[in-house]
Structure formats: C-alpha cells, structure tokens
Backbone as ProteinMPNN parsed JSONL, in Angstrom:
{"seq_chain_A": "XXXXXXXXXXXXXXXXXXXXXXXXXXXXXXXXXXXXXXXXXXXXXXXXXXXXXXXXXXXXXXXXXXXXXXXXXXXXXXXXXXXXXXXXXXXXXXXXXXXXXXXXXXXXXXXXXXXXXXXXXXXXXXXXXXXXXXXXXXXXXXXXXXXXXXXXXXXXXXXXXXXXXXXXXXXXXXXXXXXXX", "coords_chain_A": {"N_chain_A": [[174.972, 142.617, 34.464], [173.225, 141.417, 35.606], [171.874, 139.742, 33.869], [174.251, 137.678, 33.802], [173.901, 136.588, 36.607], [171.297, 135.229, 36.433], [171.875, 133.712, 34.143], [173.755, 131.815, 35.485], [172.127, 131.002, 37.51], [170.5, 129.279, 36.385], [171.832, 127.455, 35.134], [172.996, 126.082, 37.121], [170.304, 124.623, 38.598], [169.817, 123.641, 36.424], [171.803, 121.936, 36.78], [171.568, 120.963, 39.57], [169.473, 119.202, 38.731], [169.743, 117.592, 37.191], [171.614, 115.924, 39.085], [170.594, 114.884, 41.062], [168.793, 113.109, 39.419], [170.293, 111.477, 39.203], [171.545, 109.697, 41.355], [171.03, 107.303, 43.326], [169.27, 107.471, 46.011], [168.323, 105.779, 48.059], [170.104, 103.575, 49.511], [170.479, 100.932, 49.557], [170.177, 97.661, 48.051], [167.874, 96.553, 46.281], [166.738, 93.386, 46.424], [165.411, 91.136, 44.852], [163.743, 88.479, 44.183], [163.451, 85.859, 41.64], [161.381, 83.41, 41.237], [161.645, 80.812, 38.9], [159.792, 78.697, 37.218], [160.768, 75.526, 37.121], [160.236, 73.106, 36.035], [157.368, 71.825, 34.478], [154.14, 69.973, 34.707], [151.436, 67.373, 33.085], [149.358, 65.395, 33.706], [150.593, 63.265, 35.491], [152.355, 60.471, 37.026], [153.949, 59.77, 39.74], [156.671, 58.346, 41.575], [157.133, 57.125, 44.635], [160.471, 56.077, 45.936], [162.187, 53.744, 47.467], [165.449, 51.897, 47.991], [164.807, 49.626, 49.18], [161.881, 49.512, 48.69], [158.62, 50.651, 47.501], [157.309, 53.61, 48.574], [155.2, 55.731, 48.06], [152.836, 56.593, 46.095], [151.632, 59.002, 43.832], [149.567, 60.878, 41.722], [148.971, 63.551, 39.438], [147.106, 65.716, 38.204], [147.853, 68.213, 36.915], [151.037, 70.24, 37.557], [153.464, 71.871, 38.99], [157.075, 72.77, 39.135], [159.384, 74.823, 41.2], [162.017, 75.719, 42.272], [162.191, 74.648, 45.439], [159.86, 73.663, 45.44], [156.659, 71.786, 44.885], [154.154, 72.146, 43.214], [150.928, 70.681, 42.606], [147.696, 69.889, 41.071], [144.833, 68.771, 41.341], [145.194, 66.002, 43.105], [145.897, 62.9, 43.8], [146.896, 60.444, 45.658], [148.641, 57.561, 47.349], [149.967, 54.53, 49.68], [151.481, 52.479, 51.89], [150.064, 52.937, 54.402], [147.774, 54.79, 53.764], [145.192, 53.97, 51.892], [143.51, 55.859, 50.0], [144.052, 59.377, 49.054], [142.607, 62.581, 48.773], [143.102, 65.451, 46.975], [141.994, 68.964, 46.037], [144.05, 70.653, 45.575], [147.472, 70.805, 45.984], [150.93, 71.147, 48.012], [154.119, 69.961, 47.72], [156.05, 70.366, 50.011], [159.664, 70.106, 51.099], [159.298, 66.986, 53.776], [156.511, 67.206, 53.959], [153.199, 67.306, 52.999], [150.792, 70.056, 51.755], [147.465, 69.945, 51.887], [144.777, 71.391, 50.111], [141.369, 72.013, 49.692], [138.522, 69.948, 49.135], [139.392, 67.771, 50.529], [140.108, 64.409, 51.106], [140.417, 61.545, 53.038], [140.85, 58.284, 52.727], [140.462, 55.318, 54.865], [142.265, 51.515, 54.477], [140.574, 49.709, 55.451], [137.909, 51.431, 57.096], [137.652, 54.259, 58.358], [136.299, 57.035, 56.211], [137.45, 60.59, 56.023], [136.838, 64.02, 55.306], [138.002, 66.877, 55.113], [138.777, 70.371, 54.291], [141.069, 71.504, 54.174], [144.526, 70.503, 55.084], [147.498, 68.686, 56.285], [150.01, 66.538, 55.291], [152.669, 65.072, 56.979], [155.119, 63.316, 55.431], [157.02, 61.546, 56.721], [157.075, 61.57, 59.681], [154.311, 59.768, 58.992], [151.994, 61.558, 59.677], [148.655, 62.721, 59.122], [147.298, 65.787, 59.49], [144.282, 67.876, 60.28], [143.865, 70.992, 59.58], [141.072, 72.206, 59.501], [137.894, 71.957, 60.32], [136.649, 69.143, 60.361], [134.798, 65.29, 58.954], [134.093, 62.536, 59.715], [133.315, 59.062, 58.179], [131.307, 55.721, 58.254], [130.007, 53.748, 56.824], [127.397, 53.885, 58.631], [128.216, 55.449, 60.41], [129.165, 58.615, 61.873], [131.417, 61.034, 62.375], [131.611, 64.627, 63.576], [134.321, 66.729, 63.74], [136.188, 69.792, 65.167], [138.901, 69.399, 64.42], [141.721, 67.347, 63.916], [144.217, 64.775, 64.531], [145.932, 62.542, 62.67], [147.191, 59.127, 62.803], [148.674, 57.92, 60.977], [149.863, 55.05, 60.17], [149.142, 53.897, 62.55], [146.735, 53.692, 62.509], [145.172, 55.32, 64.051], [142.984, 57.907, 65.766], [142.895, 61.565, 66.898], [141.274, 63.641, 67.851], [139.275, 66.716, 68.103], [136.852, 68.582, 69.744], [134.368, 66.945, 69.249], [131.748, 65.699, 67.94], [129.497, 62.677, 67.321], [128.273, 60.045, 65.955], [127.652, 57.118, 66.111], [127.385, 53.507, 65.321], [127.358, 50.436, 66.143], [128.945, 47.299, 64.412], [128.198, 44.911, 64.368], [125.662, 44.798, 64.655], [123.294, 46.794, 63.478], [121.259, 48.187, 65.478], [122.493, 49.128, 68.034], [122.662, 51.895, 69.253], [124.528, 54.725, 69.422], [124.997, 57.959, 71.053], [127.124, 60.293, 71.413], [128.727, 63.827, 72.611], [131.195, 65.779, 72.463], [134.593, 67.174, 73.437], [136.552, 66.52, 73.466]], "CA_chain_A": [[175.221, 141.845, 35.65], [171.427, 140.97, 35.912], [172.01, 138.644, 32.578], [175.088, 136.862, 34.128], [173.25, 135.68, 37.644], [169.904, 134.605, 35.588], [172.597, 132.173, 33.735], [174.351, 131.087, 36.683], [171.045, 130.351, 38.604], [170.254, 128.323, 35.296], [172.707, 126.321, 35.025], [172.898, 125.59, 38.973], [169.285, 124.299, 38.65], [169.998, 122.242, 35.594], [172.936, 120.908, 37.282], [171.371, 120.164, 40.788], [168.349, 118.557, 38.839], [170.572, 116.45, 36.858], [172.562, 115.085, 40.105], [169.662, 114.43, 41.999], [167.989, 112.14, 38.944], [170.594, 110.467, 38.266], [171.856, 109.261, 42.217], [169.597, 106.797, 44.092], [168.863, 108.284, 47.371], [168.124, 104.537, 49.18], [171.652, 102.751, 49.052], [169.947, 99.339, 49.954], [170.126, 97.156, 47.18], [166.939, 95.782, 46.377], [166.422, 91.654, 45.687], [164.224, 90.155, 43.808], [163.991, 86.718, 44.35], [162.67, 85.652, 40.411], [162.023, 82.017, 41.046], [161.072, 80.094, 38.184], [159.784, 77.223, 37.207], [161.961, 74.502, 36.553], [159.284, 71.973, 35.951], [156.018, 71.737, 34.83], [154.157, 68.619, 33.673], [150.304, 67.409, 32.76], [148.465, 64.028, 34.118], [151.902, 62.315, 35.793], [152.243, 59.628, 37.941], [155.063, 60.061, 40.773], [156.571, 56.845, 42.864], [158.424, 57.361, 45.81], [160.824, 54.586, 46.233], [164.227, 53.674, 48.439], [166.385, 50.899, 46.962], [164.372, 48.312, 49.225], [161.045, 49.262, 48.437], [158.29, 51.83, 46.964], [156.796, 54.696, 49.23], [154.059, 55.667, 47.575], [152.647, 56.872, 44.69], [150.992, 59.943, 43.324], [148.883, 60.969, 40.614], [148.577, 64.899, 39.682], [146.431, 66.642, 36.734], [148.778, 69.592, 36.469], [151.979, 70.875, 38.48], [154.869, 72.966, 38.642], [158.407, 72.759, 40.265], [159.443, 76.089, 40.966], [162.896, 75.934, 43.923], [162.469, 73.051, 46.173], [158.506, 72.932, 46.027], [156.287, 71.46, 44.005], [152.764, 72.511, 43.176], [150.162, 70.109, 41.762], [146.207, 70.362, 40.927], [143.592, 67.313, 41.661], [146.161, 64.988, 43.62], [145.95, 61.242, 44.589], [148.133, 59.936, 46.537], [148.339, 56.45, 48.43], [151.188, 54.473, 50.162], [151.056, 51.381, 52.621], [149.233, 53.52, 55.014], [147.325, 55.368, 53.493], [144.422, 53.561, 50.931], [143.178, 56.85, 49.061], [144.019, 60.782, 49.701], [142.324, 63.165, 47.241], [142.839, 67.245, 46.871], [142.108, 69.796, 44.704], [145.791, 70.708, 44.93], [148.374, 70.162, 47.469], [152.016, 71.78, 47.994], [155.109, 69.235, 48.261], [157.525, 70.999, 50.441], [160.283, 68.726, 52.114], [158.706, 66.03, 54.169], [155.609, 67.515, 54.416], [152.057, 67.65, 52.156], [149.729, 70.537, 52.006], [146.616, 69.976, 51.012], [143.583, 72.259, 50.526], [140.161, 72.312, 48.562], [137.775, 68.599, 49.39], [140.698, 66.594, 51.158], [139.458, 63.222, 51.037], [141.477, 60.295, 52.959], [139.747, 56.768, 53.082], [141.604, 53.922, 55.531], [141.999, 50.339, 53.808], [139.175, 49.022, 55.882], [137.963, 51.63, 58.326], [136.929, 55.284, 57.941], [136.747, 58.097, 55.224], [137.629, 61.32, 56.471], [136.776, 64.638, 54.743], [137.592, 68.572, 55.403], [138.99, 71.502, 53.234], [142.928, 71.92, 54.636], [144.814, 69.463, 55.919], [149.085, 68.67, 55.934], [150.061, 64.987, 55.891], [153.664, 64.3, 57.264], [155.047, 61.606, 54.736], [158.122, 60.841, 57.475], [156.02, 60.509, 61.032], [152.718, 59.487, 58.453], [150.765, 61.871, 60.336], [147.774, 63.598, 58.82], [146.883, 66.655, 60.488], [143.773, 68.924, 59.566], [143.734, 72.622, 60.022], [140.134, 72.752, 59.647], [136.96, 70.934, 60.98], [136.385, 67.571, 59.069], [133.62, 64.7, 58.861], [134.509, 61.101, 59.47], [132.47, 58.193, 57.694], [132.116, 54.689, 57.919], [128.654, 53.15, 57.23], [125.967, 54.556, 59.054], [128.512, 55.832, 61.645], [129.309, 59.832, 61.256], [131.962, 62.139, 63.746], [132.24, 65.381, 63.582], [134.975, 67.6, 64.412], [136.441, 70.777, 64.515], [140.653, 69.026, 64.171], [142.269, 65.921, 63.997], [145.452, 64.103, 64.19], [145.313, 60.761, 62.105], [148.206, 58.343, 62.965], [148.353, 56.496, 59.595], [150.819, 53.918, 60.325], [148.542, 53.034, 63.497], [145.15, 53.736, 61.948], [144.567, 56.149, 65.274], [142.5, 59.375, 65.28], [142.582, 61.943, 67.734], [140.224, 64.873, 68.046], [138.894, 67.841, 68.934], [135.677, 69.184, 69.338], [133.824, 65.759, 68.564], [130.102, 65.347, 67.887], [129.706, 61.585, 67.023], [126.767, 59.439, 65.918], [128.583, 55.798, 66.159], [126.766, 52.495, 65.3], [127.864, 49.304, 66.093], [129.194, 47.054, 63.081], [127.674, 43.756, 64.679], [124.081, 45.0, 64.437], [122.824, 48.065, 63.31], [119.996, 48.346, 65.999], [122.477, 49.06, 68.658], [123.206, 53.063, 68.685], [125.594, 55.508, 70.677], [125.64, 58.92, 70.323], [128.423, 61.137, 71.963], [128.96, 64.63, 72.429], [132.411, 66.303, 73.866], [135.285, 68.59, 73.382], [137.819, 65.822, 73.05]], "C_chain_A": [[174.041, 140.952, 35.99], [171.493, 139.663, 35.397], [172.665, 137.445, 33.358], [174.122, 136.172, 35.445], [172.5, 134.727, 37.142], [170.656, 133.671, 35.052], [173.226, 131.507, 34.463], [173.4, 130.238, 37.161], [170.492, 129.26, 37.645], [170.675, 127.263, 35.327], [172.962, 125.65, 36.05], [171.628, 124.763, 39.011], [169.155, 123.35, 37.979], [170.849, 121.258, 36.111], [172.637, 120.322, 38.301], [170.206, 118.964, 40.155], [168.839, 117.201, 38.054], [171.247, 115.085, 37.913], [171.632, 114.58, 40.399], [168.78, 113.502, 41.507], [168.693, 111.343, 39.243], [171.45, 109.473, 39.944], [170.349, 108.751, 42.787], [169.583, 107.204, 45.517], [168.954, 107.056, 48.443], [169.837, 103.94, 48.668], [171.529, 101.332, 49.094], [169.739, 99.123, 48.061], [168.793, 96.198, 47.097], [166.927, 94.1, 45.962], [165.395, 90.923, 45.837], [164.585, 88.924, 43.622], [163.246, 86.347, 42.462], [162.787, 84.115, 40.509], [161.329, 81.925, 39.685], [160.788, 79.17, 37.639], [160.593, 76.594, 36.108], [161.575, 73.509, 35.84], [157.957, 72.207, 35.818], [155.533, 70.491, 33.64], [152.291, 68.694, 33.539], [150.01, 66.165, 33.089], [149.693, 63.142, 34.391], [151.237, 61.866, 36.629], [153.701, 59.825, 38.638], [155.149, 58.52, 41.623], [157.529, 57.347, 43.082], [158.938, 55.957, 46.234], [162.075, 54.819, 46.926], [164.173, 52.434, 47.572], [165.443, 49.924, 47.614], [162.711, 48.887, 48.831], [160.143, 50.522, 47.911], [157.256, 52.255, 47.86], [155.321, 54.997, 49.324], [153.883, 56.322, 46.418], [151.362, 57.518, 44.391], [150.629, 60.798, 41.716], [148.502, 62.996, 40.633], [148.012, 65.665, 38.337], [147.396, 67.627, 35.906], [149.754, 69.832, 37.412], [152.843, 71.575, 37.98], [155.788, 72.912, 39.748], [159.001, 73.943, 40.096], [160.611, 76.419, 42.527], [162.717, 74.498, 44.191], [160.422, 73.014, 46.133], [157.694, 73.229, 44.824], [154.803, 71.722, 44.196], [152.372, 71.554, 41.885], [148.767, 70.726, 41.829], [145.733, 68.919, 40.492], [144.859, 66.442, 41.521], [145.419, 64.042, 43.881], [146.924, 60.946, 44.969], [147.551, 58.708, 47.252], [149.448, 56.001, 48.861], [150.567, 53.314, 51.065], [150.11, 51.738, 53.7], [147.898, 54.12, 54.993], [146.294, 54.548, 51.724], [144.554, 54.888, 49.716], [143.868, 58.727, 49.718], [144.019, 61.428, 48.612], [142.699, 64.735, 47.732], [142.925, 67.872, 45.996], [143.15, 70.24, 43.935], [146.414, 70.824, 46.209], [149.808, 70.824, 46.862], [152.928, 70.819, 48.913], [156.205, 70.216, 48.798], [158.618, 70.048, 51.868], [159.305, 67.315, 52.248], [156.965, 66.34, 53.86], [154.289, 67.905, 52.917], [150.835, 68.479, 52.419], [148.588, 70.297, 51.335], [145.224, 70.84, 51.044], [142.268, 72.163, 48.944], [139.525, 70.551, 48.582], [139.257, 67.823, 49.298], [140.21, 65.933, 51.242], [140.622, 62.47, 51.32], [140.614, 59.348, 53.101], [141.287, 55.609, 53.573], [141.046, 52.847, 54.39], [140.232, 49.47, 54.152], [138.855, 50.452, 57.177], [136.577, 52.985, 57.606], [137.191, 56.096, 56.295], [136.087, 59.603, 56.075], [137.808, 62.701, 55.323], [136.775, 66.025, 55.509], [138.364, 69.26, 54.326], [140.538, 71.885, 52.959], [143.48, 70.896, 55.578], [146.236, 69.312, 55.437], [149.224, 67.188, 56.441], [152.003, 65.028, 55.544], [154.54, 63.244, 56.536], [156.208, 61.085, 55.982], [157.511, 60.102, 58.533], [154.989, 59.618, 60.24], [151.767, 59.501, 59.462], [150.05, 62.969, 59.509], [146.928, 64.716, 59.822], [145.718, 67.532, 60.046], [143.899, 70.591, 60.315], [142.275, 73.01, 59.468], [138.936, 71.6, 60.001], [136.944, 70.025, 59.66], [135.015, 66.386, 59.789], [134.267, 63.646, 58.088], [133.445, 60.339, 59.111], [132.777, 57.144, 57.926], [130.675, 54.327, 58.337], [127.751, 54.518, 57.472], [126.83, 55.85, 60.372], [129.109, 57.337, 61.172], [130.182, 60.899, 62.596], [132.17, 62.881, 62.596], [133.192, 66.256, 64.599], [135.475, 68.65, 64.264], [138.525, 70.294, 64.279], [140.497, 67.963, 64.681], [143.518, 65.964, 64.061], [145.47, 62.456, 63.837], [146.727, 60.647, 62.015], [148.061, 57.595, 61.989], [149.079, 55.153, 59.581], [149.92, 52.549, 61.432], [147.22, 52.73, 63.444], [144.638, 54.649, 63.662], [144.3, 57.51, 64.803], [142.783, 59.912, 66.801], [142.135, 63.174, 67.351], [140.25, 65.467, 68.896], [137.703, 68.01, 68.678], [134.603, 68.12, 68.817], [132.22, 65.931, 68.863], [130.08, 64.305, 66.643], [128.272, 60.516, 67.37], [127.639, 57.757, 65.506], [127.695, 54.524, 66.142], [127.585, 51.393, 65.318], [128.104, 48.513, 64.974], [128.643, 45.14, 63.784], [126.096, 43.219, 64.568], [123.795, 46.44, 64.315], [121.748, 49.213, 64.806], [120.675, 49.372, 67.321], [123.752, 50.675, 68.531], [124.046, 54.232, 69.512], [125.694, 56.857, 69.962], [126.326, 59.865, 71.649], [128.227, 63.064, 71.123], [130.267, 65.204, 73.208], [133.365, 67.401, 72.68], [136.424, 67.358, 72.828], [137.569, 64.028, 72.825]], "O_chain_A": [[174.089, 139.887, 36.606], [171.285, 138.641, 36.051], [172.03, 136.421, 33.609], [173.589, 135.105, 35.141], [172.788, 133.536, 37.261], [170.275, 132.543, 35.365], [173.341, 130.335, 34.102], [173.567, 129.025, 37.284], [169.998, 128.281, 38.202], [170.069, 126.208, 35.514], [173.187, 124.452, 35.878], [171.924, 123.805, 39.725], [168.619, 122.308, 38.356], [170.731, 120.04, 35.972], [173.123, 119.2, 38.443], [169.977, 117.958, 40.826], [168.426, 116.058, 38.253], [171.35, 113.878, 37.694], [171.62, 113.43, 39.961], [168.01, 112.926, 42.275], [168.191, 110.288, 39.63], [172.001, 108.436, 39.575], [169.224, 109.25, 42.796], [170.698, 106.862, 45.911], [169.531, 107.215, 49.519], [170.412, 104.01, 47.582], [172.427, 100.594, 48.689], [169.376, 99.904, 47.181], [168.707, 95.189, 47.798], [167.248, 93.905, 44.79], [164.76, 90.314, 46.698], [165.543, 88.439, 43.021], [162.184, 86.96, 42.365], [163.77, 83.489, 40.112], [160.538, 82.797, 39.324], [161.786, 78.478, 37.436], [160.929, 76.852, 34.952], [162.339, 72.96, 35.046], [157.299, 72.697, 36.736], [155.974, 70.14, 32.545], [151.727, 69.756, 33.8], [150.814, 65.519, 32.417], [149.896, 62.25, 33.567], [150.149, 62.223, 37.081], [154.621, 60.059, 37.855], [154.254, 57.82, 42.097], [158.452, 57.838, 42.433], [158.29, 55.012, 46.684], [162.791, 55.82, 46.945], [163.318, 52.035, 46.782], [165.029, 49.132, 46.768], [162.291, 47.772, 48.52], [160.801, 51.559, 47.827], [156.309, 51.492, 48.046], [154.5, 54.708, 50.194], [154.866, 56.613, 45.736], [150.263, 56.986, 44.552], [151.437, 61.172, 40.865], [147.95, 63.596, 41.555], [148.813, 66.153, 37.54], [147.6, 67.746, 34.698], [149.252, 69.575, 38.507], [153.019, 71.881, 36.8], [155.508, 72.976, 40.945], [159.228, 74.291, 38.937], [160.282, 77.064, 43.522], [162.967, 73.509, 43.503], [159.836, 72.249, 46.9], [157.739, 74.18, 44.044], [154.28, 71.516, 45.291], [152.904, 71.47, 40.778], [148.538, 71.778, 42.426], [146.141, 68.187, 39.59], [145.461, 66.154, 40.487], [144.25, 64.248, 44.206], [147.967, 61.316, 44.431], [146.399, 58.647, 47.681], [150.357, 56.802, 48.641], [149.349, 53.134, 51.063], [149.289, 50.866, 53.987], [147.061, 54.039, 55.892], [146.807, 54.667, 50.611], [145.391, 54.941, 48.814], [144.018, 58.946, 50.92], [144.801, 61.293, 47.671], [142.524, 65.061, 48.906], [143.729, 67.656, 45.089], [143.384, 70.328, 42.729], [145.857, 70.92, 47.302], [149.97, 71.034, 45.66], [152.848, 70.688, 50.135], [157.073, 70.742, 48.1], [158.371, 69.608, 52.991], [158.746, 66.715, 51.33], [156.305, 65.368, 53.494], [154.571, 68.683, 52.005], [149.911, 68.019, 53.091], [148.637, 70.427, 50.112], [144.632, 70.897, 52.122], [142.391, 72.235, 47.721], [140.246, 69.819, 47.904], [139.942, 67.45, 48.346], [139.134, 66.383, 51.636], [141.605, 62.418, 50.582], [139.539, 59.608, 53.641], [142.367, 55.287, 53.078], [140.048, 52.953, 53.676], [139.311, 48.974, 53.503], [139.598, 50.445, 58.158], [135.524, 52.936, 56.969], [138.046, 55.788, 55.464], [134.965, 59.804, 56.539], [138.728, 62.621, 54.509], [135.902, 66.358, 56.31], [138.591, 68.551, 53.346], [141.063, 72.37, 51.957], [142.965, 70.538, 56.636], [146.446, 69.705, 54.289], [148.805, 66.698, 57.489], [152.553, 65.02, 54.443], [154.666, 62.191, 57.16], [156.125, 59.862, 56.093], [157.331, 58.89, 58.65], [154.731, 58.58, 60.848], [151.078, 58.633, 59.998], [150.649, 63.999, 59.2], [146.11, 64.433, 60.697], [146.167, 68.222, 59.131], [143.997, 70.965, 61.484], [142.199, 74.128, 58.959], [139.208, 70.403, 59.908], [137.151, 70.199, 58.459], [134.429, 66.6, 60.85], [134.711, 63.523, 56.946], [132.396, 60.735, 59.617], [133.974, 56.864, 57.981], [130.154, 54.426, 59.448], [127.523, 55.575, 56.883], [126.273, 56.761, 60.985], [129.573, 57.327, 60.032], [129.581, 61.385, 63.554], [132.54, 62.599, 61.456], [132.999, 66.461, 65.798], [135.434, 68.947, 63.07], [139.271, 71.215, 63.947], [139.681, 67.532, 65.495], [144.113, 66.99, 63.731], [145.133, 61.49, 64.521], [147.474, 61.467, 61.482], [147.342, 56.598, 62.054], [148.679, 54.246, 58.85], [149.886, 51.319, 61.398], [146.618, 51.846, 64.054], [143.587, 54.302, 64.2], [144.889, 58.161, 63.94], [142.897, 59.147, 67.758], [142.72, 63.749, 66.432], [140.762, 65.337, 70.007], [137.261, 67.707, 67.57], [133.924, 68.516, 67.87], [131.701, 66.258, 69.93], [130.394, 64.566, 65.482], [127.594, 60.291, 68.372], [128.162, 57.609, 64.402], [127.108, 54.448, 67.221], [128.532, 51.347, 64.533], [127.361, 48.952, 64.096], [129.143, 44.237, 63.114], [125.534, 42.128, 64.467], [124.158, 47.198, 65.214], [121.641, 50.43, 64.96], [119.949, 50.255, 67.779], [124.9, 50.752, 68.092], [123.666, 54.188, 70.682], [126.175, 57.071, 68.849], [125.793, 59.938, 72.756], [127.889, 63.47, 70.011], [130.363, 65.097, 74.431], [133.059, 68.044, 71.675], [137.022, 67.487, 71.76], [138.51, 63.312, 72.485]]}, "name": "protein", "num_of_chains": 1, "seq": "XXXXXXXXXXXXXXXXXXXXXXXXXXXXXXXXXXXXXXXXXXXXXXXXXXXXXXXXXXXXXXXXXXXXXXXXXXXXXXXXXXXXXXXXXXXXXXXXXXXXXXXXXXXXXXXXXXXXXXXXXXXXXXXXXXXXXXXXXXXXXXXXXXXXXXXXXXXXXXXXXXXXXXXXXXXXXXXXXXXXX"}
C-alpha cells in the first residue's frame, strides 16, 4: 500500500510540474514594437520642395529612417531663412528638428548663435534652444541661458541675457547690459 501512494504522489508532482511549465501565469500579451530601419544612407543631400518652390536643403554624413523619423549625424541645413545651421546630429520628426551636440545657426547678415540642444520648427521657422547659448556678431557677444529665434523675422528673444553689444558705426562706442530678459 506504501508502494502504491509513493507512485501516486509521483506522478501528481510530475504532473502538477508539467502544467505549471507549460501555462503562462500573466495572460497579457506582451508587444514588442521591433521597428526597423527602412532607410539608411551615407553623405546625402535632401531638398525640401512644393511644386512652386524649394524649402530647403540638407546635407547629412550618416542617417537612418526607422517609422516616421529620421536620424542623421553632422547635419547642415539652410533654407530662405535660415543662412547656415550645423549639428552633430539632429532628429527629423514631423514638422519639427532636434538638434543636439555644437548647434551652430549663422543669420545671412546678422548674428551666429551657438549652444548644445536646440529644436527648429520648419512650419512657424522658429528656433528654440533648450539650453543656454552664445550669440556673435563682430566684437558684439550675448549670453543667455534660452532663446526663441524668429527666423522668418530675424527676431531673438531671451532669457537670462548678459550682453556686451558694440555699435557697428564705430567701434569706440560700447554698451554693456545685464538682465533676466
């Protein structure tokens, strides 16, 4: 009788340990998004154009299209607004351009504007930074800790400004500014 239990309890043990591998316990179905890239290229040139005219036009070392957004490495970019805009690498998603690692924009005639992170708008063509930056032009030097650059209107607006500003009529004649806005 001893024998018979000892094989019962056996086989009960094999059988619960069996059920219990082989059912998943969570009932949620897990998903895994696997994007992958769709696209990837090496030293392109990009033009953005509508039927009446062309946008602008970007230059990228390396990228990858991967869904709806596109990753490059050491961008240029310019456009009627916009003379120069450099970054280490930048993320096209929709309207909108991230850029991060020595952002560099330079106006046609004006300033050049440098910080680390920054998202430029292509619809409004507004450049926005998300981190302090350092405007140039000549001898003349603002800093700040954020901007909003109106590219269409060539307007800046700031935050956090500390600004060493020289006149462009004569050097001699010098202004310097300190403020919050």
């Amino acid at each position: 009788m001893g024998l018979k239990l000892e094989l019962f309890l056996v086989t009960l043990i094999i059988l619960t340990s069996i059920i219990t591998m082989s059912i998943k316990l969570n009932s949620q179905k897990i998903v895994e998004k696997n994007i992958q890239k769709e696209l990837e290229f090496s030293n392109t040139t990009f033009t953005e154009a509508t039927i009446s005219n062309r946008e602008g036009i970007a230059f990228a070392a390396h990228g990858v299209r991967a869904g709806t957004v596109l990753k490059v490495d050491h961008l240029r970019y310019h456009n009627k607004n916009i003379y120069q805009l450099f970054a280490d690498s930048g993320i096209y998603k929709g309207d909108s351009l991230y850029l991060d690692g020595n952002v560099t924009m330079h106006q046609r005639e004006g300033f050049s504007y440098r910080t680390e992170h920054a998202r430029y708008d292509k619809k409004s063509t507004i450049l926005y930074t998300t981190s302090s930056f350092v405007a140039t032009k000549g001898k003349s030097v603002i800093y700040g800790k954020g901007m909003t650059y109106y590219a269409d209107r060539q307007v800046l607006q700031a935050t956090g400004v500390n600004a060493t500003l020289y006149a462009e009529e004569n050097n001699i004649s010098k202004a310097k500014t300190k403020g919050t806005d």
